[in-house]
C-alpha positions in Angstrom: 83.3 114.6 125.1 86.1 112.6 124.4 86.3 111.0 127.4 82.7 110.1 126.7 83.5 108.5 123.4 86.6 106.4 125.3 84.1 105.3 127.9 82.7 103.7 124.9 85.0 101.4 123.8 87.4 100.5 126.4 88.1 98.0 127.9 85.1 95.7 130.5 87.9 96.7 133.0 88.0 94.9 136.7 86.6 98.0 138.6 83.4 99.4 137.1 81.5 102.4 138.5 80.3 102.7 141.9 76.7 100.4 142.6 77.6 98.9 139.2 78.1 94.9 138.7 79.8 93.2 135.6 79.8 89.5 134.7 82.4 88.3 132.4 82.4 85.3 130.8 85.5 83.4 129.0 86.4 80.5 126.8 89.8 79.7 125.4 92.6 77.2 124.8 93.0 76.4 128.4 89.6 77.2 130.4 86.2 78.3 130.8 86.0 80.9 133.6 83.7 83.4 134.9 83.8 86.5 137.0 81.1 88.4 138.8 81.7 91.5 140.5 80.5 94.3 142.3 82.0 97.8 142.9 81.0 99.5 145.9 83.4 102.7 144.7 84.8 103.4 141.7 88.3 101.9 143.0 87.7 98.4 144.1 85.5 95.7 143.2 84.7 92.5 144.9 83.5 88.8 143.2 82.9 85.2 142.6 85.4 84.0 140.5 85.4 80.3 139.0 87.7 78.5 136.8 87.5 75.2 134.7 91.1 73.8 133.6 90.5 71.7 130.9 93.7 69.6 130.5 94.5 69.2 133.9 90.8 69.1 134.7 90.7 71.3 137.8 88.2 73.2 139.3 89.1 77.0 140.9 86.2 78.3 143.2 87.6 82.0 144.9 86.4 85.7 145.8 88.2 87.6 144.0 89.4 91.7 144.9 90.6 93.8 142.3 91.8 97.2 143.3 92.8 100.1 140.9 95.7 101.6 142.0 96.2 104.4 139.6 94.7 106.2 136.6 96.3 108.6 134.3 93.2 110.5 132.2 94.8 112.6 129.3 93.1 114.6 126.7 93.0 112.1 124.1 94.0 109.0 125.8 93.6 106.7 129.4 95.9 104.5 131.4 95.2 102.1 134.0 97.0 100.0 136.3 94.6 97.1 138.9 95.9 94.8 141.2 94.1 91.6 141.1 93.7 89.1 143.7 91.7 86.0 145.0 91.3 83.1 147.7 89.5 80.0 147.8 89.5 76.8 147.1 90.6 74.0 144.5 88.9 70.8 143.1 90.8 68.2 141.1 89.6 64.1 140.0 92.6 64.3 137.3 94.8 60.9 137.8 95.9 59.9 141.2 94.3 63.2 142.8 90.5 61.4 143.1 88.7 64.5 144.7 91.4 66.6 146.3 90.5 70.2 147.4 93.3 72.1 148.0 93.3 75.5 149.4 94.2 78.5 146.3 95.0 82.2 145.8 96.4 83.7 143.0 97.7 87.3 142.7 98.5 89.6 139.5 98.2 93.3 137.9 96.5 94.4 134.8 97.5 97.2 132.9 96.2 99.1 129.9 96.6 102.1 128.0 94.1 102.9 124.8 93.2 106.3 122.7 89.8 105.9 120.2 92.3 104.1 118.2 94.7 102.5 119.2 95.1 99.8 122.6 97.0 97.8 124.3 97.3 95.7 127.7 99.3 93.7 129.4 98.2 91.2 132.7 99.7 88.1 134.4 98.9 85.9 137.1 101.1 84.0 140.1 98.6 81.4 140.8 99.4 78.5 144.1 96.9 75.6 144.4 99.0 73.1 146.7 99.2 70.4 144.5 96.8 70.7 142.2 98.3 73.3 140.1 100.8 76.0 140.4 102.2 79.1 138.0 102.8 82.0 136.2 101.0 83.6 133.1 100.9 86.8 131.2 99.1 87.9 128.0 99.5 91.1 126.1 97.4 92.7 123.4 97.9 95.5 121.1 94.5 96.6 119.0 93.1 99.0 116.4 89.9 100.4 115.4 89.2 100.2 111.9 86.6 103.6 112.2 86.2 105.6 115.3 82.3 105.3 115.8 80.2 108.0 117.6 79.2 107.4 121.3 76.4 105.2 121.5 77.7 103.2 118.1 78.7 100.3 117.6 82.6 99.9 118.1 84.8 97.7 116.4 88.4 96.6 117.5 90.7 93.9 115.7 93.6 92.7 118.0 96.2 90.5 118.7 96.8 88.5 121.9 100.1 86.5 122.8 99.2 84.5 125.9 102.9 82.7 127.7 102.7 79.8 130.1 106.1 79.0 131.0 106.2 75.1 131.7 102.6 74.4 129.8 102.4 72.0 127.4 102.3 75.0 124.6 103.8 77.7 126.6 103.0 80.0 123.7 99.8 80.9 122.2 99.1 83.6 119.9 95.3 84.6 119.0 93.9 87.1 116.2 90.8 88.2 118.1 87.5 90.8 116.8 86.0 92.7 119.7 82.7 94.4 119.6 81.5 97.1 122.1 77.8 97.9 122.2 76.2 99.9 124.7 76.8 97.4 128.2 77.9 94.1 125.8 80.8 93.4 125.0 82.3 89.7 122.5 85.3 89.1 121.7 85.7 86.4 118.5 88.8 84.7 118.0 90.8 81.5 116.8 94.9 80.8 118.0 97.0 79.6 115.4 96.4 76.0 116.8 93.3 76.2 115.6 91.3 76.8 119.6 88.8 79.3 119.3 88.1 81.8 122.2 84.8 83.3 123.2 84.6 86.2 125.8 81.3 87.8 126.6 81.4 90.7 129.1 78.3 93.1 129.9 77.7 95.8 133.1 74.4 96.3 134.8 
């Protein structure tokens, strides 16, 4: 039953159950991006992943793999660790690069540990686009529910995210953010302390 209730209010994670598919959509500071997968088992899942850079006004097209590597199910708490992976291509028109496309890949791991109170996650990203765009990110959250809601309720999370670019323009962004977890939805409502807001809608099928 517990595990029931976790299933509930955790995380839209990058591997969803076997036949299942998941489409995530996101919005913040630095891009609009969205992910659509498929899981053939519960350990792997396979996608479309795109990516709009805003500042530097590139384009990321990929298939993207993620693959859990381990799960630690406790009595009254969940663990997971993914590696996450993609190929494709890249499409800049910012300054002198006038239509480039670039070949790109990008490799990382996600992490995240939660109870029916308390989370927290940690992911980054080693991304290479010739010479469009290259680097490193990583963002961390730590959350709370305010009530611990029954299975099938709706479920309520307030969390903060620090998000660290080294070399950006602001290498460091930190975002008070609202989740709610309904049934197969999941939005996330937030605004950084520059003042950027971030949108994330997630939902399984």
């Amino acid at each position: 039953l517990c595990m029931a209730g976790l299933a509930n209010v955790a995380e839209a994670r990058p591997v969803s159950y076997p036949g299942g598919w998941t489409v995530m959509e996101k919005t913040d500071a630095d891009l609009h991006s969205l992910h659509v997968h498929y899981s053939p088992t519960a350990f792997y899942s396979i996608g479309y992943k795109a990516e709009y850079w805003r500042d530097e006004d590139w384009q990321l097209h990929a298939v993207q793999v993620n693959q859990l590597l381990k799960r630690w199910n406790q009595k009254q708490s969940q663990a997971n660790l993914y590696l996450k992976g993609g190929a494709g291509v890249a499409y800049s028109d910012y300054q002198a690069f006038d239509g480039e496309t670039d070949p790109a890949a990008f490799i990382g791991i996600a992490s995240d540990w939660e109870t029916r109170r308390w989370f927290t996650s940690y992911e980054n990203r080693l991304t290479y686009a010739g010479d469009i765009a290259k680097g490193f990110r990583q963002k961390a959250r730590v959350g709370v529910a305010p009530y611990i809601g029954d299975y099938g309720d709706l479920h309520t999370w307030l969390m903060l995210q620090a998000e660290h670019a080294p070399g950006a323009e602001h290498s460091m962004t930190v975002t008070p953010l609202v989740r709610f977890f309904y049934d197969i939805q999941m939005v996330e409502l937030g605004i950084s302390h520059r003042g950027d807001v971030l949108f994330n809608f997630i939902t399984r099928f």
